[in-house]
TORVEXKOL-125462 format. One record per residue (C-alpha): z, y, x; residue in one letter. Coordinates in steps of 0.25 Angstrom, whole numbers, padded with zeros to 4 digits, always signed. Layout:
// residues N
ZYXA/...
This chain:
// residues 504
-0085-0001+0151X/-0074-0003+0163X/-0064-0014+0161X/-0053-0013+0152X/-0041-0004+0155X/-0029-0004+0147X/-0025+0009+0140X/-0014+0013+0150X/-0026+0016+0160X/-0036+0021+0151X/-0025+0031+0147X/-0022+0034+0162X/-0037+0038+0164X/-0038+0046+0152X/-0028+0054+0158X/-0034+0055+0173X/-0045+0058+0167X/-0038+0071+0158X/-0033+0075+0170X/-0044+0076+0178X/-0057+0079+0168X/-0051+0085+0157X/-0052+0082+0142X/-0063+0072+0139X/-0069+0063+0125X/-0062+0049+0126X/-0076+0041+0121X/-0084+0050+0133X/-0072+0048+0142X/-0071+0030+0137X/-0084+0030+0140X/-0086+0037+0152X/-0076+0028+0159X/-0080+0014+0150X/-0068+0014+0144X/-0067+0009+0128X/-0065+0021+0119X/-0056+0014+0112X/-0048+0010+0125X/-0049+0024+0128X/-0045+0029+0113X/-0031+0019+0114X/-0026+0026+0128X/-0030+0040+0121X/-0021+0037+0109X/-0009+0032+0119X/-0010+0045+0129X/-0011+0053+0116X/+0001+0047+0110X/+0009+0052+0123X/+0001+0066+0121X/-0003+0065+0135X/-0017+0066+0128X/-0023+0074+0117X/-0036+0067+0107X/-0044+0074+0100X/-0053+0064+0090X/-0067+0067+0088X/-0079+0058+0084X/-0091+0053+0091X/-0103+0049+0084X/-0112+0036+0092X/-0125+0032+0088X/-0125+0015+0089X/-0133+0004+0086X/-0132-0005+0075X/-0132-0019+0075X/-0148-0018+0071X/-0149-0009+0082X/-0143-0017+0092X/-0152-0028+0087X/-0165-0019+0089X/-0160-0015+0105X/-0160-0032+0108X/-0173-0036+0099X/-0181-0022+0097X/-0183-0015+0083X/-0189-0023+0072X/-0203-0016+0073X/-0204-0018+0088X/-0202-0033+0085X/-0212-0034+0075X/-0224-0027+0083X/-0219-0037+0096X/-0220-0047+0086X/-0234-0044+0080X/-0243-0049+0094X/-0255-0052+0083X/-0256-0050+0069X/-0246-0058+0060X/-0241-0058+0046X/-0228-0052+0041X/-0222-0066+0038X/-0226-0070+0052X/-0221-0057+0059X/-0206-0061+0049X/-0204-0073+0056X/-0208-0069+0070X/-0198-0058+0069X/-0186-0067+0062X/-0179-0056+0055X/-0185-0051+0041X/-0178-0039+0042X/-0182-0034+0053X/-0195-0038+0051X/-0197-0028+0040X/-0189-0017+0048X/-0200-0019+0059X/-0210-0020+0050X/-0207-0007+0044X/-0206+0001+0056X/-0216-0005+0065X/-0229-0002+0053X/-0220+0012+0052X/-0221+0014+0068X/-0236+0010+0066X/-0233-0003+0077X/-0239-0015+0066X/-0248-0015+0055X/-0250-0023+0042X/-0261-0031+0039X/-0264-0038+0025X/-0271-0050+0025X/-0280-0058+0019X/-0270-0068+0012X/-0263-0054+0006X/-0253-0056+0017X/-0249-0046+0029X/-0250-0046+0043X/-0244-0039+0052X/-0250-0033+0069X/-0246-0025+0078X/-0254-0009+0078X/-0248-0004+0088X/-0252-0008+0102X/-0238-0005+0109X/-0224+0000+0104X/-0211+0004+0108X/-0198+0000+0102X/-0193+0013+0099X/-0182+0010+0089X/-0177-0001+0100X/-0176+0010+0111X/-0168+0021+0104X/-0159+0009+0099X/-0157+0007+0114X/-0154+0022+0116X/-0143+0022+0106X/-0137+0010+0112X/-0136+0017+0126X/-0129+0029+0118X/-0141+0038+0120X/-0144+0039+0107X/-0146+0055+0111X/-0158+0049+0117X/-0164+0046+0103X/-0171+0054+0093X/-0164+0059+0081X/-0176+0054+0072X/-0176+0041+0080X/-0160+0039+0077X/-0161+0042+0063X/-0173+0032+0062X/-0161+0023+0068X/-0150+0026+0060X/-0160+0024+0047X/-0162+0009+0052X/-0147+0007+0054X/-0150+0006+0069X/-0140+0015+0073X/-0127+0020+0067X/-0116+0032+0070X/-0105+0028+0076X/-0091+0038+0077X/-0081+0035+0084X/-0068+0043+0087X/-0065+0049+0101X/-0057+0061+0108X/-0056+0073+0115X/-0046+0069+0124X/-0036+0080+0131X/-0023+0081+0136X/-0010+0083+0131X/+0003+0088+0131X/+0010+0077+0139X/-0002+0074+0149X/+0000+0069+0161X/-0009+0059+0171X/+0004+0050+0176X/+0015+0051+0165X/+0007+0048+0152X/+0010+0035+0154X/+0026+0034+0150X/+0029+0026+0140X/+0036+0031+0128X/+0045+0025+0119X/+0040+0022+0105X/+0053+0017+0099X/+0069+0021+0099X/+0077+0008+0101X/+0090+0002+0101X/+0091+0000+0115X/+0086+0015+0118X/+0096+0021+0109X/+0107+0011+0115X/+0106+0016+0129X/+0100+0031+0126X/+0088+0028+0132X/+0081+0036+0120X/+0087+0048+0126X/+0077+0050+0138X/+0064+0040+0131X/+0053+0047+0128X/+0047+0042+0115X/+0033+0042+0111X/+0030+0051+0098X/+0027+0046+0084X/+0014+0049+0079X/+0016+0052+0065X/+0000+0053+0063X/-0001+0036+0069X/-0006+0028+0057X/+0001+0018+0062X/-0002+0002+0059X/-0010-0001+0044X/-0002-0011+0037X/-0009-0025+0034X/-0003-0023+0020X/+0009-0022+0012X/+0020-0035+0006X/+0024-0032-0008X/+0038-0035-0006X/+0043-0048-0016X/+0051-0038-0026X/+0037-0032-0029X/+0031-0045-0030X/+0040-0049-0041X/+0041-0034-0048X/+0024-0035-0047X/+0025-0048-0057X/+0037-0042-0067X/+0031-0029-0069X/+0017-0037-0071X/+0026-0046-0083X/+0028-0032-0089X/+0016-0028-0088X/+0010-0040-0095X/+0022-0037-0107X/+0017-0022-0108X/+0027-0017-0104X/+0025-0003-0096X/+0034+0001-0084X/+0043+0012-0083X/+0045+0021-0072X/+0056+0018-0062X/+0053+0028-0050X/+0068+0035-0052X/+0076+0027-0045X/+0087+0038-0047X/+0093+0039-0059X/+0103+0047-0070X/+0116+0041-0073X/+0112+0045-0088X/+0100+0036-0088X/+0105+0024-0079X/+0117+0023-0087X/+0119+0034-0099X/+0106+0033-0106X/+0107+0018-0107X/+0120+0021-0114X/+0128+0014-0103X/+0143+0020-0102X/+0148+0030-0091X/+0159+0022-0087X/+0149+0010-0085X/+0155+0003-0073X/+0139+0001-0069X/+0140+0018-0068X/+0151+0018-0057X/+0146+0021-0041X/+0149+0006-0038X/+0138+0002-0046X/+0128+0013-0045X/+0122+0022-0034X/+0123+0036-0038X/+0116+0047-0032X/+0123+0059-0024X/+0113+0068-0024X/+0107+0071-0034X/+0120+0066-0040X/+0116+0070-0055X/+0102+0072-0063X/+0101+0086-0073X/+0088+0078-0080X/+0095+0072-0093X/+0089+0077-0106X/+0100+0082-0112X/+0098+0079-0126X/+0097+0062-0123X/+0108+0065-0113X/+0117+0071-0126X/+0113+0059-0133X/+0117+0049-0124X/+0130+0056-0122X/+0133+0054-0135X/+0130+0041-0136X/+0139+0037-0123X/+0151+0047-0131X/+0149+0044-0147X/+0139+0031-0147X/+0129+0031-0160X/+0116+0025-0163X/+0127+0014-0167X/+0136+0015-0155X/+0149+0020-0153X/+0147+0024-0140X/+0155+0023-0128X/+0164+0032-0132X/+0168+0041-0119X/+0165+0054-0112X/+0151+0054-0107X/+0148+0061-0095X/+0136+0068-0092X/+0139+0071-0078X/+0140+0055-0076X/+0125+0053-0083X/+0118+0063-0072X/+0121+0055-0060X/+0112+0050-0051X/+0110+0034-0048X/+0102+0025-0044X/+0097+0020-0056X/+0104+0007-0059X/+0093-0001-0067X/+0080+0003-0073X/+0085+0004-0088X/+0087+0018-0083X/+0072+0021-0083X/+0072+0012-0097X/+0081+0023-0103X/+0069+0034-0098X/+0059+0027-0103X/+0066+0025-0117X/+0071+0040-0117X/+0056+0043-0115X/+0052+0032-0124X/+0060+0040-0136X/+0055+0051-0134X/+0041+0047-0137X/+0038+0048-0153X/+0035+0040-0162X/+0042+0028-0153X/+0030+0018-0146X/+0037+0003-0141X/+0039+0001-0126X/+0040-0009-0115X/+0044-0005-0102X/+0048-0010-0090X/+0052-0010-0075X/+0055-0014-0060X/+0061-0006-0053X/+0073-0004-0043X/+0087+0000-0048X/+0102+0002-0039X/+0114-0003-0040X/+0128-0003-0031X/+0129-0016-0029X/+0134-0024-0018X/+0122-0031-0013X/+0121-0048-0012X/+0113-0057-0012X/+0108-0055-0026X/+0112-0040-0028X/+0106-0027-0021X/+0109-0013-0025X/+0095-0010-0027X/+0086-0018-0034X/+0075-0019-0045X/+0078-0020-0061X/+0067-0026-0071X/+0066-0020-0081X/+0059-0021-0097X/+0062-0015-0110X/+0054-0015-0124X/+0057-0003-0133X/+0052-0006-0150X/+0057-0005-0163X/+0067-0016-0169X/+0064-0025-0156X/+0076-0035-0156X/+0085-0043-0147X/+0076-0055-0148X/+0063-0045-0143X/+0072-0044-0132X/+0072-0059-0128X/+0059-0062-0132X/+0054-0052-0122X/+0064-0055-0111X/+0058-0069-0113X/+0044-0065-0111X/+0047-0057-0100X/+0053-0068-0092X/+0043-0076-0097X/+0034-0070-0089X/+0043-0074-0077X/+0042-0089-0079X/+0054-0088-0087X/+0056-0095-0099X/+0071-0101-0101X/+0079-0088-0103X/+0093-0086-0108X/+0101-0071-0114X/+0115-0069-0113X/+0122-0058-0120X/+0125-0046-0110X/+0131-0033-0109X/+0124-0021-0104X/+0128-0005-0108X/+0114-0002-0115X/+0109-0015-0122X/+0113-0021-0134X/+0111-0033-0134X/+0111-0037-0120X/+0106-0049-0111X/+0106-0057-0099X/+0094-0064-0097X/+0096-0079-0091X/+0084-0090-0085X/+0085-0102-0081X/+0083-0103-0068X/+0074-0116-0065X/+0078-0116-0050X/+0092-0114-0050X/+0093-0124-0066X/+0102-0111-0071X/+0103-0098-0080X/+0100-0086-0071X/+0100-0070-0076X/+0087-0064-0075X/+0091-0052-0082X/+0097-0043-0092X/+0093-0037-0106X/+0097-0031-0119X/+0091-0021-0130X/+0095-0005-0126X/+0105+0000-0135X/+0105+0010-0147X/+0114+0020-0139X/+0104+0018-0127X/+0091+0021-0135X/+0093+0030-0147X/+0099+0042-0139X/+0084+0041-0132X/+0078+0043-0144X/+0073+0031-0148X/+0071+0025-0162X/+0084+0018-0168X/+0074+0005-0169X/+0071+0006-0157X/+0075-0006-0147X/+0074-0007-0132X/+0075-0022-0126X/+0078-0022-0111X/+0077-0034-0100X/+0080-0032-0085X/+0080-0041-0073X/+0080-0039-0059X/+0068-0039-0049X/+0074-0044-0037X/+0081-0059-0042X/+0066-0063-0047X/+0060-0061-0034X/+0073-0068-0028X/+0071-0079-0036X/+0054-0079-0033X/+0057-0079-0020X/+0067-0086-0018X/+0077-0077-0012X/+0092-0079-0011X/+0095-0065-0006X/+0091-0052-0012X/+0093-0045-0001X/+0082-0054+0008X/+0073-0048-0003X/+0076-0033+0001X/+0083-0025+0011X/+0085-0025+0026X/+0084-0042+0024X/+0073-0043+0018X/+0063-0052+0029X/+0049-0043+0029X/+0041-0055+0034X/+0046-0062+0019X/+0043-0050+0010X/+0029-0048+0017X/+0025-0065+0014X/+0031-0068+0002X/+0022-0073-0010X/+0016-0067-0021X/+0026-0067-0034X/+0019-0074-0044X/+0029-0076-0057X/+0027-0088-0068X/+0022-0079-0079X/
């Protein structure tokens, strides 16, 4: 093989030599000139990427050695090396040992009785001799080895090759290669200019763009495998909360529909129209589509009535319901809209069976972004719906539940919220900063919330929820949110930090 050319030149003789010969195959072609194929392959790919060339892929099917056959060039087949061996008469232990390879030993044993080379002899002692019975041989295996070697393998029998192949001598090797032609932008001298891969800063700054000639993209390109993926912190930590669940029993609800109704972000959950949480500062609402027409009409009378007149014990809020307000679009707020679906659906089911649910999912909020608020983040979420389940069901399973977090010292303090009667704040203490922290909110679904859905008057629904993203803060010791997510997030950090492991 000649001495190593780099690709610029190997790809300036591929193009001589189209100009002057015509079409040829690049292995007959590499080999011709003792050039790599490979070599030859990679200066290919690059002219055909400029369409100065044109490949056309086919396979070439090669008949080589094996290691063993390789083996057999150097010391001869097995067979020929027994009968050298045998110069007198000599037993089968004798005739192992002078051979130092049992292996082949029994291989040459085989083939030479089989080609009539040796005979057997039994002895006396009921042991067995071996002696040579032919007067002369020739290594025939050993010579059509050497033949497929020199890649003339043509040369050889198609009886003797398969003999070969039985013995694992030879295997089929195929390899790619191409018909190699012309193409559209061919030319011997101008192949060569370089073309730009990427529009930059400085090429839009001085117009250079305008008269650059950039290289096509080609949208077949694999491109570079991966090494493998980062689960990014946020999933670490949501992997060990939804596993607590799971260990609870409690089954997850579906939280694919980012976008929601008004009516069941708000309205079904027997939060107030004039809610200040329902004013465009607050919420993101859709502008197209601005409104949903998918409301079942007879729960959306209900709940109307509800909002207007109050009953199952309630007054109601007293004022005009609108339903034009419940069909607009938003960004759902938290997840206790897809609890309301889940219970709708849960009432619909007869005779009435207890449930745990859950979830972990992402919610959206106008908010003015800091250090400790984004307008889009993820809500935890749990529920337990059973007959006659108290307030005090509610805190022994919120204990449980944050149990399971290494957290043990918990404190409630009365809260407000539109759809839970009683309500919650959830307090731990907080061994590292030695104070009370919030951890999150709580309360039991109210009547007006639950009966219009259908469910039992005995029914009762307990409800717990937290934020994702201030656990994995506090995990992993971060002061910011916004280093967690976004445009500042460091890649490097998200790609090596450690596994979350929470104190169960």
């Amino acid at each position: 093989m000649e001495h190593a050319e780099d690709k610029d030149q190997i790809a300036q003789r591929i193009v001589d030599a189209l100009e002057a010969t015509g079409p040829f195959s690049s292995n007959a072609w590499a080999a011709q000139h003792g050039l790599d194929h490979q070599a030859v392959v990679g200066a290919l790919k690059s002219l055909n990427g400029k369409e100065v060339v044109v490949m056309e892929q086919f396979d070439v099917s090669d008949t080589i050695l094996s290691e063993e056959g390789q083996q057999y060039i150097t010391l001869g087949s097995p067979e020929a090396r027994l009968w050298n061996i045998l110069t007198s008469t000599m037993s089968n232990t004798d005739a192992e040992n002078a051979m130092n390879d049992k292996g082949a030993f029994k291989i040459g044993m085989m083939n030479a009785m089989k080609s009539g080379w040796i005979k057997s002899i039994k002895n006396a002692d009921k042991t067995t001799s071996l002696e040579r019975k032919a007067d002369k041989i020739e290594d025939s295996v050993q010579a059509q080895l050497k033949l497929v070697a020199a890649k003339k393998a043509d040369k050889v029998a198609k009886a003797d090759l398969d003999n070969l192949k039985r013995r694992t001598l030879i295997q089929t090797s195929v390899t790619k290669a191409y018909k190699v032609t012309k193409g559209p932008k061919f030319s011997v001298t101008g192949w060569n200019k370089k073309l730009e891969t990427d529009l930059t800063f400085e090429m839009l700054e001085s117009e250079a763009w305008k008269t650059a000639e950039f290289k096509e993209f080609n949208f077949n390109s694999l491109g570079v495998m991966p090494t493998g993926g980062h689960l990014h912190p946020l999933l670490k930590v949501r992997t060990e909360f939804r596993q607590i669940f799971l260990e609870l029993g409690f089954e997850e609800m579906p939280t694919n529909n980012f976008v929601e109704s008004s009516f069941w972000n708000f309205d079904a959950l027997f939060q107030p129209q004039s809610h200040p949480a329902r004013d465009a500062h607050d919420t993101f609402f859709l502008s197209s589509p601005s409104t949903t027409a998918e409301i079942e009409p007879e729960y959306l009378e209900k709940v109307k009535k509800t909002h207007q007149e109050g009953g199952y014990g309630s007054i109601g809020y007293r004022y005009d319901w609108q339903e034009s307000e419940a069909r607009k679009n938003l960004l759902r707020t938290h997840t206790t809209a897809v609890s309301a679906r889940m219970l709708h659906a849960l009432a619909q089911q007869k005779p009435f069976q207890p449930k745990k649910y859950f979830s972990i999912d992402r919610v959206f909020r106008n908010e003015a972004m800091d250090a400790t608020h984004l307008a889009e983040f993820h809500q935890i979420e749990g529920l337990i719906a059973d007959r006659d389940i108290t307030l005090q069901h509610l805190m022994g399973s919120i204990a449980e539940f944050f149990a399971k977090l290494g957290m043990t010292d918990l404190r409630f303090k009365p809260a407000y919220n539109p759809y839970t009667e009683p309500s919650m704040e959830i307090f731990a203490f907080h061994p590292l900063l030695k104070r009370w922290v919030e951890i999150g909110n709580s309360g039991m679904f109210r009547p007006e919330m639950l009966e219009p859905m259908g469910l039992p008057s005995d029914v009762r629904v307990i409800a717990w929820g937290l934020s994702l993203e201030r656990p994995t803060m506090i995990k992993y010791g971060l002061a910011d949110i916004r280093t967690m997510v976004g445009h500042k997030l460091d890649l490097n950090w998200a790609k090596g930090n450690p596994i979350c492991r929470l104190d169960k």
